[in-house]
DRENDO-1510 file (C-alpha; in Angstrom, 1 decimal, always signed):
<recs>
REC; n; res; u; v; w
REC; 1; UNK; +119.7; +190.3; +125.1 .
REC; 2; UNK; +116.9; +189.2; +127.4 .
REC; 3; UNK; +116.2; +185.5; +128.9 .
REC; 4; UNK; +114.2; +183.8; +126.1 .
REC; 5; UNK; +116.5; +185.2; +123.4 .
REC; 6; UNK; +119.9; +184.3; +125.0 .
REC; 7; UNK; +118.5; +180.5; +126.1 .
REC; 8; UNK; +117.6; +180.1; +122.2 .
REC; 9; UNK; +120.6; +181.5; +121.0 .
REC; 10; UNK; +123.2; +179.9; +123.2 .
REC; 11; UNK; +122.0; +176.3; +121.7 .
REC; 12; UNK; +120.7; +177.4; +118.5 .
REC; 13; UNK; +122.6; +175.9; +115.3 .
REC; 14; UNK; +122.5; +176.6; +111.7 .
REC; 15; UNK; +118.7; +177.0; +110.3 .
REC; 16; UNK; +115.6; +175.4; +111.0 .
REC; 17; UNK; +114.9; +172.5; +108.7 .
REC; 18; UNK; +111.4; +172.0; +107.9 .
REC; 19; UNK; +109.0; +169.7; +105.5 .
REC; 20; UNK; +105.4; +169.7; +104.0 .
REC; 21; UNK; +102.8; +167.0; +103.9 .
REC; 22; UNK; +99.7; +166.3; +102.5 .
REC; 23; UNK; +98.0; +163.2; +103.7 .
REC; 24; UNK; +94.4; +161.6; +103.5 .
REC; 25; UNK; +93.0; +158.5; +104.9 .
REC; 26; UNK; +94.3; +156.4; +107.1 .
REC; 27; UNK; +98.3; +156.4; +107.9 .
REC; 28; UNK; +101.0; +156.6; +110.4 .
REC; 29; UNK; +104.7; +158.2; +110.0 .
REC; 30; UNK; +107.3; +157.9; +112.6 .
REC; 31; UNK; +110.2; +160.8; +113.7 .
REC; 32; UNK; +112.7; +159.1; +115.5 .
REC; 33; UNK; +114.4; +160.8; +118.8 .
REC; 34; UNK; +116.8; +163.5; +117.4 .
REC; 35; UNK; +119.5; +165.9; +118.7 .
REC; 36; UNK; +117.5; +169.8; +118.7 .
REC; 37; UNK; +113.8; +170.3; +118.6 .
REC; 38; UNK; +111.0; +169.4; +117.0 .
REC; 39; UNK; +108.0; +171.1; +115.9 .
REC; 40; UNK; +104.5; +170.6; +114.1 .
REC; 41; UNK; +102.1; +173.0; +113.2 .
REC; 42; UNK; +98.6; +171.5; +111.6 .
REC; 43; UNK; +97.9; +173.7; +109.1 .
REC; 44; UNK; +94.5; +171.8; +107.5 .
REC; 45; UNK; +93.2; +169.0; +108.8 .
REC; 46; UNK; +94.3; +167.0; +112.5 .
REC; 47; UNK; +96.0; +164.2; +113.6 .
REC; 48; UNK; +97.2; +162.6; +116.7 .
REC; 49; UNK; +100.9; +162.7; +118.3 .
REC; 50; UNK; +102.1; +160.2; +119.7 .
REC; 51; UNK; +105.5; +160.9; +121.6 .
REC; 52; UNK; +107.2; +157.7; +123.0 .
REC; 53; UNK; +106.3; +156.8; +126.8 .
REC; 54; UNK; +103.7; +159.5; +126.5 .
REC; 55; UNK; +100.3; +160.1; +126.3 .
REC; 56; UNK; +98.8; +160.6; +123.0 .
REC; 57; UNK; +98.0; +164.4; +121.8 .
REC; 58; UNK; +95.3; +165.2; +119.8 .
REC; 59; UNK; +96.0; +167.6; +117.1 .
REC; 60; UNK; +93.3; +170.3; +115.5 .
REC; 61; UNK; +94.0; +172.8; +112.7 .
REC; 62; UNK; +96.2; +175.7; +113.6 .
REC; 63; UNK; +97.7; +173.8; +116.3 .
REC; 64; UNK; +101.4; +174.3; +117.1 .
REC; 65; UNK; +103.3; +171.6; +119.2 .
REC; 66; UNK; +106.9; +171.8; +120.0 .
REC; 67; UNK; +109.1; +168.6; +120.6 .
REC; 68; UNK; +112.1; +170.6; +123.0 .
REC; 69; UNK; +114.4; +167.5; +123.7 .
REC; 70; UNK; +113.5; +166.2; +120.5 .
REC; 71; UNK; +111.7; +163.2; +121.1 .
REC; 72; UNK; +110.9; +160.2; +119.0 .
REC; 73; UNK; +106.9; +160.5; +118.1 .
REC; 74; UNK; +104.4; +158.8; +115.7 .
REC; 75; UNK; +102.1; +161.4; +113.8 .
REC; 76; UNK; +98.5; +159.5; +113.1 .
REC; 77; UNK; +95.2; +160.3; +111.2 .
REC; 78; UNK; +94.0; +158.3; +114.9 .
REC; 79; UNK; +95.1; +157.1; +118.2 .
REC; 80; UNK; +97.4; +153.8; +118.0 .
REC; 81; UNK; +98.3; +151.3; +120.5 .
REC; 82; UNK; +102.0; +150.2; +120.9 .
REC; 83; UNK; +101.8; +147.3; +118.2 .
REC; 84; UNK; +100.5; +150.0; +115.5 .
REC; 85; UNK; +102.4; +152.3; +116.7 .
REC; 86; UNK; +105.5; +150.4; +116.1 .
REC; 87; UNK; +104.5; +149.5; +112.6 .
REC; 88; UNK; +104.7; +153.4; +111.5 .
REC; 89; UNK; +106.0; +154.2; +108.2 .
REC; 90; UNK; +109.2; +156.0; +109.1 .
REC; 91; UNK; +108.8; +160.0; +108.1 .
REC; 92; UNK; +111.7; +160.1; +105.6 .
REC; 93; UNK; +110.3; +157.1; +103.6 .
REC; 94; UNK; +106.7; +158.9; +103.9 .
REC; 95; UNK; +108.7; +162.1; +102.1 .
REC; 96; UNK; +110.4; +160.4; +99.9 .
REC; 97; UNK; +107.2; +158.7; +98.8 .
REC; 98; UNK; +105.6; +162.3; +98.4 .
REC; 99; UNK; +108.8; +163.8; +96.2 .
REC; 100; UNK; +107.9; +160.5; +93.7 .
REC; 101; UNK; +104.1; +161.2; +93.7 .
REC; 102; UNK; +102.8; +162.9; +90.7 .
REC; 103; UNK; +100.1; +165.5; +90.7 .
REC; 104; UNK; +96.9; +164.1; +89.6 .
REC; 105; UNK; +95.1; +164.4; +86.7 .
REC; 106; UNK; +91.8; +166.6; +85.6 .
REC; 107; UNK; +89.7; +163.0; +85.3 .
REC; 108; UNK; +91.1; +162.4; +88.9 .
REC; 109; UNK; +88.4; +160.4; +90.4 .
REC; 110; UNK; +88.6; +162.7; +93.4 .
REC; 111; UNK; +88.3; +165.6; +90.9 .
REC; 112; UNK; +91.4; +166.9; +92.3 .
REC; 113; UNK; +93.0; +169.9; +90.3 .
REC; 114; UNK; +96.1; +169.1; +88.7 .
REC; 115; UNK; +99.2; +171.0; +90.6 .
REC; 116; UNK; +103.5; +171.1; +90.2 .
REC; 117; UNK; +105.1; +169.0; +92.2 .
REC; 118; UNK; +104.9; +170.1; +95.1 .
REC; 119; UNK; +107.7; +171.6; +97.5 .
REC; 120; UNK; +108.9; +169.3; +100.7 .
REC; 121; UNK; +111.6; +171.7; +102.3 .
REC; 122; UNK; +109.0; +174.1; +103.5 .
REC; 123; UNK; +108.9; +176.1; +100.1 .
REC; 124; UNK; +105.1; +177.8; +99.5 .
REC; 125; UNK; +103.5; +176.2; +96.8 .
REC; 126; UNK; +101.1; +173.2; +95.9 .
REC; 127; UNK; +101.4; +169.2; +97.2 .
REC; 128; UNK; +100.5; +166.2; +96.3 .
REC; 129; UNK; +98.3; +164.1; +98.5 .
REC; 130; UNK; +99.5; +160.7; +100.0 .
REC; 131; UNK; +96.6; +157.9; +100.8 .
REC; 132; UNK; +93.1; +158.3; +100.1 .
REC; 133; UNK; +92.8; +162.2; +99.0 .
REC; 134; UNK; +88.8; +161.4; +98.5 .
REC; 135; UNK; +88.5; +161.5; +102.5 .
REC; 136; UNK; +89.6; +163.8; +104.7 .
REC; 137; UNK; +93.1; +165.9; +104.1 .
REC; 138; UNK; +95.5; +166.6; +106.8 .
REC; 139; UNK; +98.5; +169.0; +105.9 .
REC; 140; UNK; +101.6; +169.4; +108.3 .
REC; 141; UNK; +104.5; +171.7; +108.9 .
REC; 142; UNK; +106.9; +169.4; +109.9 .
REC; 143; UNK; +110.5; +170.5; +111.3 .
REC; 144; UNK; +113.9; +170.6; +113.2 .
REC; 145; UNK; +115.6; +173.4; +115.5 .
REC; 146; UNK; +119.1; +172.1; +115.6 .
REC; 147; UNK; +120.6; +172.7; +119.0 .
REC; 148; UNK; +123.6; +172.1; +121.2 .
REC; 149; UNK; +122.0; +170.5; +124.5 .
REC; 150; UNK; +125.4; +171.0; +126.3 .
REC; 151; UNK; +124.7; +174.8; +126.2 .
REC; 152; UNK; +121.4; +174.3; +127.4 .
REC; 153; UNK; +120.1; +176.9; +129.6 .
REC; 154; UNK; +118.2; +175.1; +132.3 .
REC; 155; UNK; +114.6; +177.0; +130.8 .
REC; 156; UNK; +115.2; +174.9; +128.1 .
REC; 157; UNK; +116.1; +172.0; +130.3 .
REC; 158; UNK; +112.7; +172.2; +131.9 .
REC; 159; UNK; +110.8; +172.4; +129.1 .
REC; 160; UNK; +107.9; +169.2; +129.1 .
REC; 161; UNK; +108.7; +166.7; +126.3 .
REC; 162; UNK; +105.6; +168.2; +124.3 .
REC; 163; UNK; +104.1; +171.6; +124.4 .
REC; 164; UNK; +100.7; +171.4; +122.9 .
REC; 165; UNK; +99.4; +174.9; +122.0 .
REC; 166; UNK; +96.1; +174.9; +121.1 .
REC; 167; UNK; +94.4; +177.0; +118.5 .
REC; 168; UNK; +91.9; +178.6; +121.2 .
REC; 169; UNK; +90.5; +181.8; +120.1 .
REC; 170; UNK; +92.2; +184.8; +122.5 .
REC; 171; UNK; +94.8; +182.4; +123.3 .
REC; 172; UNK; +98.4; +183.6; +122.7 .
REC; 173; UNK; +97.5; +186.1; +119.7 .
REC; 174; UNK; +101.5; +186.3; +118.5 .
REC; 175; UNK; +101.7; +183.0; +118.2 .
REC; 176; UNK; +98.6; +182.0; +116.4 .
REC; 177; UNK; +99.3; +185.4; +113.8 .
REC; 178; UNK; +102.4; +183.5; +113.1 .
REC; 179; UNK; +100.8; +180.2; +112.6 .
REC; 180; UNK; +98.4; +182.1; +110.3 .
REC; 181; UNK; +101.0; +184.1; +108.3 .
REC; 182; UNK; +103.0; +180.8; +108.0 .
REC; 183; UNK; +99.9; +179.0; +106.5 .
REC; 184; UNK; +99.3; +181.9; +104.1 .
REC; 185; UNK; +103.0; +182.0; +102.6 .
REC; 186; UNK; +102.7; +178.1; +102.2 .
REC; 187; UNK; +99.8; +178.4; +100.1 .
REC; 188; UNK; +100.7; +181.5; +98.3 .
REC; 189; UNK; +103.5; +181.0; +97.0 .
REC; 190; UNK; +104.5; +184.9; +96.7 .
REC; 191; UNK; +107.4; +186.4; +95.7 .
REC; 192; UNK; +109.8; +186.2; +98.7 .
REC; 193; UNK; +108.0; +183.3; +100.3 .
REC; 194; UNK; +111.3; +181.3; +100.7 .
REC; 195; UNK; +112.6; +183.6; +102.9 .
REC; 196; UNK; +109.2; +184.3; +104.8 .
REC; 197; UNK; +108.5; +181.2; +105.6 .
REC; 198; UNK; +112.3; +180.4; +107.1 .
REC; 199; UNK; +111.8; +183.4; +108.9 .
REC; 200; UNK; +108.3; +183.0; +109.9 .
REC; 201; UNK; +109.8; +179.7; +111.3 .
REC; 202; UNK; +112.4; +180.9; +113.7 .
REC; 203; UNK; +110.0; +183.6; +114.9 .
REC; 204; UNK; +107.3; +180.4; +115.5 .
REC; 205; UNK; +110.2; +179.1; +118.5 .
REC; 206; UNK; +110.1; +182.5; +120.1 .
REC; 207; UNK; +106.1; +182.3; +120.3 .
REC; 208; UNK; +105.7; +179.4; +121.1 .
REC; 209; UNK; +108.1; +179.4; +123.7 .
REC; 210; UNK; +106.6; +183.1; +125.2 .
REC; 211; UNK; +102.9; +181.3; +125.2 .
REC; 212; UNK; +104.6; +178.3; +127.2 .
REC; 213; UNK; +105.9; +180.5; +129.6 .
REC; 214; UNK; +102.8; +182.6; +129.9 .
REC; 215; UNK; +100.4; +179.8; +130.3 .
REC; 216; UNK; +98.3; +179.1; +134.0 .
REC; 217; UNK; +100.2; +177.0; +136.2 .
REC; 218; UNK; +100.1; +176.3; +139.7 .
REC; 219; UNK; +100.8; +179.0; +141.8 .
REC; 220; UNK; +104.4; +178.9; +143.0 .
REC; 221; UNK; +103.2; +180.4; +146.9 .
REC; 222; UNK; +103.0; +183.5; +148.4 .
REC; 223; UNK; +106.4; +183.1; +150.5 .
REC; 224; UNK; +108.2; +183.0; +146.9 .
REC; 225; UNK; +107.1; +185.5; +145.3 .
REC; 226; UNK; +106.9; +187.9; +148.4 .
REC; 227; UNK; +110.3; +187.1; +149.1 .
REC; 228; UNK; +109.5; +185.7; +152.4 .
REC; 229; UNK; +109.6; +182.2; +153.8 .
REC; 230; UNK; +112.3; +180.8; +151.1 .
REC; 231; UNK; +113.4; +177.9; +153.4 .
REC; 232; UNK; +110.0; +176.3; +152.6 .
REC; 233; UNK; +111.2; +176.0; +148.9 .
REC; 234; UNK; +112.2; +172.9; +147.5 .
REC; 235; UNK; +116.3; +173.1; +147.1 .
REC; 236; UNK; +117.9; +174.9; +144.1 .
REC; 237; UNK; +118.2; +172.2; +141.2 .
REC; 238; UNK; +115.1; +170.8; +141.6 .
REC; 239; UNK; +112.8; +171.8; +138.6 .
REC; 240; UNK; +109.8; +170.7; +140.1 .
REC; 241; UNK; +110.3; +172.8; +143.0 .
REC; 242; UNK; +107.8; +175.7; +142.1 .
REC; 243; UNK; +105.3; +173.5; +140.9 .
REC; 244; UNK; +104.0; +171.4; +138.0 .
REC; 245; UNK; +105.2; +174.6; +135.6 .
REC; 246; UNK; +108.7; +174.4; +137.1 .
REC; 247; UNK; +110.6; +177.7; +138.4 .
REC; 248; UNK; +111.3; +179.5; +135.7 .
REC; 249; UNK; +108.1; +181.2; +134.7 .
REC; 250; UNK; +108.1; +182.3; +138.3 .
REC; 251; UNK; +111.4; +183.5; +138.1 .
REC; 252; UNK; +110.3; +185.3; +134.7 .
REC; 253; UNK; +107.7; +186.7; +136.4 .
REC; 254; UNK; +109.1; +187.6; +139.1 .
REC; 255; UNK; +109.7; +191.6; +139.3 .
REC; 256; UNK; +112.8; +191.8; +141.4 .
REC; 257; UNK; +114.3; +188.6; +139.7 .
REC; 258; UNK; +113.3; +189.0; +136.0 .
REC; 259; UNK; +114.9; +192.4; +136.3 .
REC; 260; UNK; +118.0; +191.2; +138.1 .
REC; 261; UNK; +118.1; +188.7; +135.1 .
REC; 262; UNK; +117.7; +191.1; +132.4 .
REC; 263; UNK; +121.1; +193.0; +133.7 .
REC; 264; UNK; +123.3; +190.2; +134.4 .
REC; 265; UNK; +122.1; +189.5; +130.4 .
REC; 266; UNK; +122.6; +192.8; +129.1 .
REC; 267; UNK; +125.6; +193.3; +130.2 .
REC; 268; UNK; +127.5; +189.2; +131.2 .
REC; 269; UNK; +130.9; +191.3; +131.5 .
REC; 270; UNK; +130.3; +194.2; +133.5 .
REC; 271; UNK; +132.0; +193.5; +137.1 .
REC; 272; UNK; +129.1; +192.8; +138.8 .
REC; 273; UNK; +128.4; +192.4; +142.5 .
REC; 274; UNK; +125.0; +191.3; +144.4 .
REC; 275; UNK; +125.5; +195.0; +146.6 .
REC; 276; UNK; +125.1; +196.4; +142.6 .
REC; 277; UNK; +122.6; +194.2; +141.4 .
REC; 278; UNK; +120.4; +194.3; +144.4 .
REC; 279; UNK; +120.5; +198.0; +143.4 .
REC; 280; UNK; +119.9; +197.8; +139.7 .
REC; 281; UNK; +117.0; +195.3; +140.9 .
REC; 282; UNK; +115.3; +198.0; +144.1 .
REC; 283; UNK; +115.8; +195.8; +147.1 .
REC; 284; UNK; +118.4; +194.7; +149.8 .
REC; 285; UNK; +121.3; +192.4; +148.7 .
REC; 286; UNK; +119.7; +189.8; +151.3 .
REC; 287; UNK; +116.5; +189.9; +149.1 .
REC; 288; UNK; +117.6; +189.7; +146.0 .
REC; 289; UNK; +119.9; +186.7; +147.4 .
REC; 290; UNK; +116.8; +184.8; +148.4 .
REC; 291; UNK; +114.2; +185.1; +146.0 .
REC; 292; UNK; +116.8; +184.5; +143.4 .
REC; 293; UNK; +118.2; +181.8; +144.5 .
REC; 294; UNK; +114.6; +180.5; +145.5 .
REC; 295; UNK; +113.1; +180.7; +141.8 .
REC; 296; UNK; +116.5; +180.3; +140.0 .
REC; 297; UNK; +118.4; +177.5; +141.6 .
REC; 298; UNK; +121.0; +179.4; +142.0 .
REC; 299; UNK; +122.3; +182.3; +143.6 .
REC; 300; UNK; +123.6; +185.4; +141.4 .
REC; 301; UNK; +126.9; +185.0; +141.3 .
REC; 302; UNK; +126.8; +181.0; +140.4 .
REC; 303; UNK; +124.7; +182.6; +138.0 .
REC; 304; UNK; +126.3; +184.9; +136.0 .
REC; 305; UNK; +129.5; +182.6; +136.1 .
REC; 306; UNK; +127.9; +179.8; +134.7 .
REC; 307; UNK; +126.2; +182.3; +131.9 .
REC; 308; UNK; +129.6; +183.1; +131.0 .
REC; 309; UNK; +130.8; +180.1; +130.6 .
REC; 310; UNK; +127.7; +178.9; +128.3 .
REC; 311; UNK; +128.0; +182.3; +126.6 .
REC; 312; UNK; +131.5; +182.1; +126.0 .
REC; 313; UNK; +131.2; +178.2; +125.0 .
REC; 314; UNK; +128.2; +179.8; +122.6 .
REC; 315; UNK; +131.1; +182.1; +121.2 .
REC; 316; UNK; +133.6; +179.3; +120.3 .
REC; 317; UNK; +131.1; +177.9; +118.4 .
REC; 318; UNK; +129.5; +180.2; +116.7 .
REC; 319; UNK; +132.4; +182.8; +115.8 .
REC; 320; UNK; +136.1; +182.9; +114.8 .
REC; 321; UNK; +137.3; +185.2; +117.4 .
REC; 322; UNK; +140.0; +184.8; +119.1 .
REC; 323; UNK; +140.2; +183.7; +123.2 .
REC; 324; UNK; +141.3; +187.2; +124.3 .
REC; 325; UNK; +138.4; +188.9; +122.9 .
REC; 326; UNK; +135.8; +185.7; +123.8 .
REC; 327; UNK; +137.1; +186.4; +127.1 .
REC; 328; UNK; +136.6; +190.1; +127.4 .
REC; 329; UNK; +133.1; +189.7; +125.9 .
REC; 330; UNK; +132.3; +187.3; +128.7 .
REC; 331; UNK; +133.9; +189.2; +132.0 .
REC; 332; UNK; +137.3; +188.2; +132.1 .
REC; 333; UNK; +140.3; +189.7; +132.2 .
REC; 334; UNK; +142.9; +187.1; +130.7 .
REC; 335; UNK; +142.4; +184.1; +128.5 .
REC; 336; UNK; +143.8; +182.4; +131.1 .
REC; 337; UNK; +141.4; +183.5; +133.8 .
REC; 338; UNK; +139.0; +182.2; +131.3 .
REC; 339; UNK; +140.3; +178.8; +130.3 .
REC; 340; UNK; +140.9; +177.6; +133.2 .
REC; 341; UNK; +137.1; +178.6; +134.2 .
REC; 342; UNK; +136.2; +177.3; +131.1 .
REC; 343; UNK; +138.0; +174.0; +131.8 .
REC; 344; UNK; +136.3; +173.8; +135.3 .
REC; 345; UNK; +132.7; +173.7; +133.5 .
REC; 346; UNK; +133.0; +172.0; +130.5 .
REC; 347; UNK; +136.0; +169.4; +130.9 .
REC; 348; UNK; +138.1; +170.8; +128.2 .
REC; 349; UNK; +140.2; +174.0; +127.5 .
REC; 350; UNK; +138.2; +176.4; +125.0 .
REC; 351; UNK; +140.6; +175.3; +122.3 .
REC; 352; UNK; +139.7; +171.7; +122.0 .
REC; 353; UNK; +135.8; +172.3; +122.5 .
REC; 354; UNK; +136.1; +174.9; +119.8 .
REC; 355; UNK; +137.9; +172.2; +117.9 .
REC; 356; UNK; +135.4; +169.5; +118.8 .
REC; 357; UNK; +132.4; +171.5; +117.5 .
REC; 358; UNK; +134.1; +172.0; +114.2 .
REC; 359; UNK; +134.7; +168.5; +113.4 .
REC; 360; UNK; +130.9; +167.5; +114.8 .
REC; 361; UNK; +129.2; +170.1; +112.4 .
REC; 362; UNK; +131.3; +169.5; +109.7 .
REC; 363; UNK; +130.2; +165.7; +109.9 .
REC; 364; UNK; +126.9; +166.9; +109.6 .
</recs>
């Protein structure tokens, strides 16, 4: 697989979770800090965001907004300060409070037409509104990406607390035909729309991800991505070495190390070695060395073996294979040659962290 698709799933776990609301006046809801990634697509109205020690978002229709370390946030019909803020109604009471709402009537003062009740998992269909429906009407897409942050890979890791996409018109086409397709099967509620809309949901983590990645930024210098003049880069580890965008959109943009990057990915076993590499990739084994290890943070080697690890971590986890093929799949030769890799990474023998992740899942 490429970059993007291996980072998402090395931590993904299980499906999305996701949740409808239809909201009018003035409220408040809070989603406490949580262990994956949270999203929010604005799919009538707006609202504010307000992520904790952060600076308050504001919200349009057709806006997506992605929560990557999962961060505890207060959604808002209008900016709050801290007192208000803490006095937000927490989101699962706000749900709850939705499932016990009935539709309204015909003679609805608002003249509101009467609908079922309405779907909260993400399900097309109609909702009830919560507050004042006679005023303005927001309606959220509200979600979870579970994920396993000890398999992060470090694009992941340098992610911002909150990636606002905007709904600008020419900006990131994919990701706003998603947004739109997504609003359609919510308010269709066609045959198959269950399955369209989880779907729709884990394709919206790829865009939004791919528009993150291919938004401006600061430039990351000529010496970087000439290959030249690497000693005036910050040292590997730092994340905001390369800039206020951080080093792995250079990296992914990066001719000679996206395509050094898309091998070692391809193909995690295959014996590499940088002479082989710096072949696949067009340039000397001294290049590729530097810029990779420039834009990276590490060099290509340290690389691949800590891919392996995460992949073969990813593996335990997700699959009931035994070590001997795990370890083949990820380069190495004897289960022992990988546990006692594996131990040196993770802290554990592949055994026990396979066991661990049972038991943490299973408990929900």
């Amino acid at each position: 697989m490429d970059v993007v698709s291996d980072a998402i799933a090395a931590v993904r776990i299980g499906r999305p979770s996701s949740n409808r609301l239809r909201v009018g006046g003035a409220w408040s809801a809070r989603i406490p800090a949580y262990e994956g990634a949270g999203f929010h697509v604005v799919l009538e109205g707006g609202c504010w965001l307000l992520p904790d020690g952060g600076e308050p978002v504001r919200l349009g229709a057709g806006d997506a907004v992605l929560l990557p370390h999962g961060t505890g946030h207060v959604l808002a019909s209008a900016p709050l300060d801290r007192g208000a803020a803490a006095l937000a109604v927490p989101i699962d009471r706000l749900l709850a409070a939705a499932r016990r709402t009935p539709p309204p009537a015909p003679e609805d003062a608002f003249g509101v037409a009467p609908a079922p009740e309405g779907p909260l998992d993400g399900a097309p269909g109609p909702l009830p509104v919560l507050g004042a429906a006679g005023g303005p009407i927001t309606e959220l897409l509200c979600g979870k990406y579970r994920l396993e942050h000890s398999r992060s890979h470090p694009l992941m890791l340098e992610l911002p607390d909150v990636v606002h996409l905007p709904n600008r018109v020419g900006a990131h086409p994919q990701l706003r035909a998603a947004v739109d397709l997504l609003g359609g099967e919510l308010a269709s509620d066609g045959a198959g729309g269950a399955l369209a809309v989880s779907s729709l949901i884990d394709l919206l983590l790829v865009y939004m991800l791919r528009a993150w990645l291919s938004s401006p930024r600061p430039s990351v210098g000529a010496g970087a991505e000439a290959g030249a003049g690497a000693d005036a880069v910050a040292p590997p580890g730092s994340g905001a070495a390369l800039g206020a965008g951080g080093r792995w959109p250079a990296a992914l943009g990066d001719r000679v190390v996206a395509g050094a990057l898309r091998a070692l990915h391809e193909d995690p076993a295959r014996g590499w070695s940088v002479e082989e590499l710096a072949a696949s990739a067009g340039v000397s084994r001294a290049t590729l060395t530097r810029r990779f290890t420039a834009l990276v943070g590490r060099a290509p080697m340290a690389y691949l073996a800590w891919w392996r690890m995460t992949r073969a971590a990813a593996l335990l986890q997700q699959s009931t294979d035994p070590l001997d093929v795990i370890a083949r799949r990820v380069g190495y030769a004897t289960p022992y040659a990988l546990s006692h890799a594996f131990s040196r990474q993770f802290g554990t023998t592949p055994g026990r962290y396979r066991d661990r992740m049972a038991a943490h899942f299973a408990d929900g």
